[in-house]
C-alpha angles and dihedrals in degrees: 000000000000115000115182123206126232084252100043087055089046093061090042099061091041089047088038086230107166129215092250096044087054101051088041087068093032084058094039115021113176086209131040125203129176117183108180098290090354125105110193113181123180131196135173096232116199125191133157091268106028140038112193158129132252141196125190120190118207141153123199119244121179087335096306114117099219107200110231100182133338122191137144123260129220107263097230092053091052096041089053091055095050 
């Protein structure tokens, strides 16, 4: 189970991130990342209008990913890192 949080909604809708977009990093992330409770998964992301990169923040309760923050990154700053 997938729970989103006010402000996690909030950034989808500015970003225009959909829900599938966002479960589609958070299932295959190219890039894994655990810090202590967090959960920060990262995916380059194509489609015919957009090119990006995206990052989703979670953490697991009871077996239920609860969404923090999701927003794209700038590409540079994510190719540099890889």
């Amino acid at each position: 189970m997938i729970k989103i949080s006010r402000h996690a909604k909030n950034n989808m809708r500015l970003y225009k991130i959909s829900k599938d977009e966002l479960l589609s990093v958070i299932e295959q992330p190219q890039k894994f990342i655990r810090e202590n409770d967090k959960f920060i998964a990262i995916s380059h992301l194509k489609t015919k209008l957009q090119d990006r990169v995206i990052k989703v923040v979670y953490v697991i309760e009871k077996n239920t990913k609860i969404i923090i923050t999701v927003y794209p990154l700038r590409k540079l700053k994510h190719q540099a890192q890889s």
